[in-house]
PLY file of the C-alpha trace (Angstrom):
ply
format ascii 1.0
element vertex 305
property float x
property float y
property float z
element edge 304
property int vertex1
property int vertex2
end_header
-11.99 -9.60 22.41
-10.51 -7.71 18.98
-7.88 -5.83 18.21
-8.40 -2.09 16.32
-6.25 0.69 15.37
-6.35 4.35 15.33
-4.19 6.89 14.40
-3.11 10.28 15.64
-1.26 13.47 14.58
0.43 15.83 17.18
0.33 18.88 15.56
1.64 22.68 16.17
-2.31 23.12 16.93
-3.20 20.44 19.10
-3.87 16.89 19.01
-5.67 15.52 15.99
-6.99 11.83 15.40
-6.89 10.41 11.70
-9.17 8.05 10.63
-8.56 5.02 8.54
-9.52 6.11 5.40
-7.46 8.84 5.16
-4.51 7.24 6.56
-4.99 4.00 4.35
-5.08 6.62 1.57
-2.05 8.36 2.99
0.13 4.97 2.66
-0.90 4.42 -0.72
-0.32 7.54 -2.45
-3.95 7.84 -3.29
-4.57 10.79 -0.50
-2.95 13.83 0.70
-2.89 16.70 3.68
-1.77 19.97 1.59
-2.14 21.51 4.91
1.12 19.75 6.17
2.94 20.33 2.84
7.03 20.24 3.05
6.68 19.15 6.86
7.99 16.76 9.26
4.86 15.70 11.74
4.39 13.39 14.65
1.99 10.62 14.42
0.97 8.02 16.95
-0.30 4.15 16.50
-2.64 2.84 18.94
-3.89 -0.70 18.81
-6.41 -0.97 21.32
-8.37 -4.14 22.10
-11.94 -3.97 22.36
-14.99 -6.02 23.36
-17.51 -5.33 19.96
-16.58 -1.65 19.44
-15.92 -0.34 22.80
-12.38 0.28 23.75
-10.78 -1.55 26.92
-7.11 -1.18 26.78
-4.53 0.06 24.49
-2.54 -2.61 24.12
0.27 -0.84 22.10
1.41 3.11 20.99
3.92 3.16 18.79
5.24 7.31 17.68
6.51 7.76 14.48
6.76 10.47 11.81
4.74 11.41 8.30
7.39 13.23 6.21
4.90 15.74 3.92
6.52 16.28 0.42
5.40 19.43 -1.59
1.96 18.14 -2.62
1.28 17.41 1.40
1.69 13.35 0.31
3.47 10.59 2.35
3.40 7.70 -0.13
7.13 8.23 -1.35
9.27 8.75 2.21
6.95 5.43 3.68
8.42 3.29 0.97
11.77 4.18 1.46
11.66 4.76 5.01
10.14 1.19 5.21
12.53 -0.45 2.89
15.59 1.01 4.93
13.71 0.03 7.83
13.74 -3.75 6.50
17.64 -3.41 5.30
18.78 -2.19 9.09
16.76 -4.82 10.80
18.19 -8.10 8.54
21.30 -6.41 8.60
21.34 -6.26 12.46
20.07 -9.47 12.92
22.38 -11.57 10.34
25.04 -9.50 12.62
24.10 -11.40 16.01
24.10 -14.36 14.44
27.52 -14.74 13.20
30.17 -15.97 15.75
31.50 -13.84 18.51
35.02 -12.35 17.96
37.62 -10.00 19.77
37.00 -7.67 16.70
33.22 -6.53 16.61
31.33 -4.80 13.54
29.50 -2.41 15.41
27.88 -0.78 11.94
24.70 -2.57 11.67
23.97 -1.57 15.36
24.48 2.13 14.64
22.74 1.92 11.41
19.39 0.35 12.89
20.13 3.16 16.07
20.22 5.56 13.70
17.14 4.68 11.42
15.01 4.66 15.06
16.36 8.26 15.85
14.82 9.53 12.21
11.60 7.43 12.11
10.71 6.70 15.63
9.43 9.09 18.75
8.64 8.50 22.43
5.50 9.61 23.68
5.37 11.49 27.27
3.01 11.22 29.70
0.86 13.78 28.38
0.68 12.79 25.23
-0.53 9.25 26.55
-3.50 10.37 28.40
-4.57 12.79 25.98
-5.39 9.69 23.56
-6.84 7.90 26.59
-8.96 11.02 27.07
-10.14 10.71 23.23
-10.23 7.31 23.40
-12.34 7.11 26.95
-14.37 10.39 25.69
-12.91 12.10 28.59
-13.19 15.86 29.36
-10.41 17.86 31.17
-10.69 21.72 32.13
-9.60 23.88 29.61
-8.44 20.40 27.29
-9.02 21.34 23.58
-11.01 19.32 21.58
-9.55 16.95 19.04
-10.40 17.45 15.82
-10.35 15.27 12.77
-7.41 15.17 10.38
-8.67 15.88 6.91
-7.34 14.80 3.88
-7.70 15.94 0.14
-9.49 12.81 -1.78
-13.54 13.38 -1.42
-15.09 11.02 1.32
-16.92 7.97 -1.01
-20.72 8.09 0.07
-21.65 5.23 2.74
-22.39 2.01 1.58
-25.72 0.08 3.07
-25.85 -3.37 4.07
-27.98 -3.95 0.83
-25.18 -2.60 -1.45
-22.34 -4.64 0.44
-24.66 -7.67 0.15
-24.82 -6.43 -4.05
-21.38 -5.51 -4.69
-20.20 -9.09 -2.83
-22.63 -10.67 -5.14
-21.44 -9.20 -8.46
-18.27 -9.11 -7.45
-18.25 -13.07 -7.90
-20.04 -13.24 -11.24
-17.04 -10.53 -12.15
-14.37 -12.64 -11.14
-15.82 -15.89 -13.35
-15.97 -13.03 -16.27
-12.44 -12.04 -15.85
-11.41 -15.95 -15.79
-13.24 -16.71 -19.26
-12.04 -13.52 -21.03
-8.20 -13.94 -19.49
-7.44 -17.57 -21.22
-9.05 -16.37 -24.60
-6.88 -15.53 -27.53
-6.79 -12.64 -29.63
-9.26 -13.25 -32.34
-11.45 -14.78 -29.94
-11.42 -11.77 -28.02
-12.39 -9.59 -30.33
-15.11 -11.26 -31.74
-16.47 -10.93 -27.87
-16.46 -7.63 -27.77
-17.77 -7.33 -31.39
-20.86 -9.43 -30.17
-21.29 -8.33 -26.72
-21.77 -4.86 -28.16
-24.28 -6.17 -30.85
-25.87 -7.35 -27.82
-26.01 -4.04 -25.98
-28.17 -2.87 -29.31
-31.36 -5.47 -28.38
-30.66 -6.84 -24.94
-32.18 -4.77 -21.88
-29.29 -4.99 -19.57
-27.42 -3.22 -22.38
-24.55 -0.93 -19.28
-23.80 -5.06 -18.70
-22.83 -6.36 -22.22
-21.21 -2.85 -23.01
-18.58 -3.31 -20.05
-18.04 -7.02 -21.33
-16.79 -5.44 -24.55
-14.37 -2.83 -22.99
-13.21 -6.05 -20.83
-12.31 -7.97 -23.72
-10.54 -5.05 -25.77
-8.47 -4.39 -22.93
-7.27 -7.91 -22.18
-6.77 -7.99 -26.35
-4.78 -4.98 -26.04
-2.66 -6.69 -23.29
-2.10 -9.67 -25.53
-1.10 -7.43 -28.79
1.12 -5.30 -26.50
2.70 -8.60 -25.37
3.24 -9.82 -28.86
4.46 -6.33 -30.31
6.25 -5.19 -27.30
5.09 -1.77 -28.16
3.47 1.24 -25.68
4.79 2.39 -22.06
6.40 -0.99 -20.46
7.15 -0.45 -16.05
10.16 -2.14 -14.84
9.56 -3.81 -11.43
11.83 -5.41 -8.75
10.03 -6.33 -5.59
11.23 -7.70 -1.96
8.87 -10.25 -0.73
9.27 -11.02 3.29
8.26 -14.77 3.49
6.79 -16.22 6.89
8.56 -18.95 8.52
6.71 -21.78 6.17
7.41 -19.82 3.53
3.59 -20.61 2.01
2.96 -16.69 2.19
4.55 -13.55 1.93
3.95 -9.83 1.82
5.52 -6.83 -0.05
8.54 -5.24 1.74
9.51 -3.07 -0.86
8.79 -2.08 -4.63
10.81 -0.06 -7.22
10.02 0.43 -10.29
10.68 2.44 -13.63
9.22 3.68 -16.69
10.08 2.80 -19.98
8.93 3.51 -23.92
9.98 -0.19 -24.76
9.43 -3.69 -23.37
13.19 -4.37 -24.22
14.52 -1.23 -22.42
11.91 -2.60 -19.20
13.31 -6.08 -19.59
16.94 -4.22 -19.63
15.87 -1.96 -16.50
14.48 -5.49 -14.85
17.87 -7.05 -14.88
19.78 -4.28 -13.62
17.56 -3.69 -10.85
17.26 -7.44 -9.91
21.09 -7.35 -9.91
21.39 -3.92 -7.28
18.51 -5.48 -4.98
20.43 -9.04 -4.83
22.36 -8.42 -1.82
18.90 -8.26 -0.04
18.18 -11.61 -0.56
18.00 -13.70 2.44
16.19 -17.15 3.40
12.85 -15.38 4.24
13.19 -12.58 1.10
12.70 -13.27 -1.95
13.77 -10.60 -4.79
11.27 -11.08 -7.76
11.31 -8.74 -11.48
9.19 -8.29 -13.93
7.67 -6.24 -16.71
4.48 -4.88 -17.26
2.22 -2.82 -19.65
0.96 0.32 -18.56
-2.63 -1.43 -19.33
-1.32 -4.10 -16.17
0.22 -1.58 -14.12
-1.59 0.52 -11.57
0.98 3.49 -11.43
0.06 4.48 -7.83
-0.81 1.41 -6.01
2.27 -0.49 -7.18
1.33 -2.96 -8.25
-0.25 -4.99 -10.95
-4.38 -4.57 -12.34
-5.27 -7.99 -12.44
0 1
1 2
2 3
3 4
4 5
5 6
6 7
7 8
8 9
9 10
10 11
11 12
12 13
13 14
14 15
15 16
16 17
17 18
18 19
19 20
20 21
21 22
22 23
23 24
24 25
25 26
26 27
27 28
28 29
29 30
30 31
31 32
32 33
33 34
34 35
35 36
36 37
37 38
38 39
39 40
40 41
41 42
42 43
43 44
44 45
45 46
46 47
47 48
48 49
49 50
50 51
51 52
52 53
53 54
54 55
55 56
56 57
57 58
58 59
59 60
60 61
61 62
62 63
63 64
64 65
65 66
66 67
67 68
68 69
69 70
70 71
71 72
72 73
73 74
74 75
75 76
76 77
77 78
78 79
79 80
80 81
81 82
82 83
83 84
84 85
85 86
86 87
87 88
88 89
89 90
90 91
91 92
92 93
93 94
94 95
95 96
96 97
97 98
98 99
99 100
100 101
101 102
102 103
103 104
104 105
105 106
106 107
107 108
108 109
109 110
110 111
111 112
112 113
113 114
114 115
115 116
116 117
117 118
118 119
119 120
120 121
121 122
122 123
123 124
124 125
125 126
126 127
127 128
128 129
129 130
130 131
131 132
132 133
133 134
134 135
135 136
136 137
137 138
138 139
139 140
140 141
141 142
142 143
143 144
144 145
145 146
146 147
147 148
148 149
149 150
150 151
151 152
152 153
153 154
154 155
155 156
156 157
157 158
158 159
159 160
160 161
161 162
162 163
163 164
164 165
165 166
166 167
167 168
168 169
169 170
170 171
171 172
172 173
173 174
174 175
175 176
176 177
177 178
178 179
179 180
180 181
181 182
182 183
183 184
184 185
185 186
186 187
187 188
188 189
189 190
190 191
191 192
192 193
193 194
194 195
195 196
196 197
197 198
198 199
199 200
200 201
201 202
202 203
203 204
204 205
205 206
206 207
207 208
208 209
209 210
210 211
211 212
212 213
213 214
214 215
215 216
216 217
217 218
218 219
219 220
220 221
221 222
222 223
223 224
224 225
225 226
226 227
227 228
228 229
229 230
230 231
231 232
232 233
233 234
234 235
235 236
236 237
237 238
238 239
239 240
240 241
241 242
242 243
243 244
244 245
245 246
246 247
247 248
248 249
249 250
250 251
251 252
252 253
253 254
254 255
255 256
256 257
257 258
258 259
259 260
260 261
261 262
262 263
263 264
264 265
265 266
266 267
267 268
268 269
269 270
270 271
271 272
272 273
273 274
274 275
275 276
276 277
277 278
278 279
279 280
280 281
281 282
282 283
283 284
284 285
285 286
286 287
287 288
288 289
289 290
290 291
291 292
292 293
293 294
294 295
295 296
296 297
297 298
298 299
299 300
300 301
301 302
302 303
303 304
């Protein structure tokens, strides 16, 4: 037995199922659904256990809503709908925990009531067995089809076994060619790239040496805009939610800024670091940096490494 996930919009037009690509892209800014543009929609989770891939049960369905801003993209309102999310839920919880008096704070209750009103949904009946129909592959009277959501980023072309088996493969020898060029110093970097590219002129796997060079001016780059403090520096403040071991942890929120200095960054860092404080509990952590722009990857969020 597994557990899988699929995804589904209620819209004006009928029920729609979104697959994981597009959704995945939805959350991280990298897709969009023009379509939906400066609208409020209904969405549905459904984790549904499975023997192989045949569905047995749905095991959960959780409703929620994808706030569309002008461009038809998500990424924004799911970042700060999540981070209020985490804020209402530690702020409830830290509430039950304190001792019982005559006189009871009933604000972190109506906050957390109030965040479930604007973010959650209850699905009916008929909303239920129209994803078990979908689900199940089965056909009502007079039941529309559901179609599939469609997003704005191209579909990438589908991978074979062979080039899974490849890109695993090279994606090892890439990661020991990242470690060498990371630890090297300036003028050792750049008389990489100056050879690797003398290499590219006589050796036949020329593609190869010529992306060793553009590897080692970028991580020079990094290292001169480290030293000079010069270029486009990004400001970040982060909320990591530790499990109970506290060995790992995961993302709960991200801000960050941009900046024409390093120092104005470092300045941005410490301010930001000091408004995000009061969110720092046993099992969150509130972490700053600064980054290049060469380090940052603007719509992920988070660093190139």
């Amino acid at each position: 037995m597994g557990l899988s996930i699929r995804f589904y919009l209620f819209a004006e037009h009928g029920l729609q199922s979104i697959s994981q690509r597009v959704m995945m892209g939805l959350i991280r800014g990298k897709d969009a659904m023009p379509q939906y543009a400066g609208t409020k929609q209904k969405v549905a989770d459904v984790i549904l256990e499975s023997e192989g891939k045949k569905p047995v049960r749905i095991e959960r369905v959780q409703g929620s809503f994808l706030t569309f801003d002008e461009k038809g993209q998500v990424h924004k309102d799911l970042v700060a709908s999540g981070f209020a999310a985490l804020e209402t839920a530690v702020a409830l919880e830290e509430a039950l925990k304190k001792p019982q008096t005559k006189i009871v704070d009933l604000t972190p209750k109506l906050n957390r009531e109030k965040w479930e009103r604007e973010n959650r949904w209850t699905l009916s009946k008929e909303d239920l067995e129209a994803i078990a129909d979908d689900i199940w592959r089965r056909k009502r009277a007079g039941q529309p089809k559901v179609e599939r959501a469609k997003g704005a980023a191209p579909r990438p072309p589908k991978l074979t076994w062979e080039a899974e088996d490849a890109l695993r493969e090279i994606g090892k020898n890439l990661m020991t060619i990242d470690n060498k060029l990371r630890w090297l110093t300036e003028p050792a970097l750049k008389g990489v790239a100056f050879k690797a590219r003398e290499n590219a002129k006589v050796e036949a796997d020329a593609a190869m040496w010529l992306g060793v060079a553009e590897a080692a001016d970028r991580c020079r780059e990094i290292l001169v805009r480290r030293r000079t403090g010069r270029g486009v520096w990004y400001a970040i403040v982060q909320l990591l939610k530790w499990d109970a071991s506290h060995r790992t942890a995961e993302a709960a929120a991200s801000f960050q800024e941009r900046h024409n200095s390093r120092a104005e960054a470092e300045d941005a860092a410490r301010r930001m670091l000091a408004e995000h404080a009061k969110h720092f509990y046993s099992d969150i952590s509130v972490e700053a940096e600064v980054l290049c722009e060469l380090e940052w990857d603007g719509e992920a969020g988070t660093r190139l490494l």
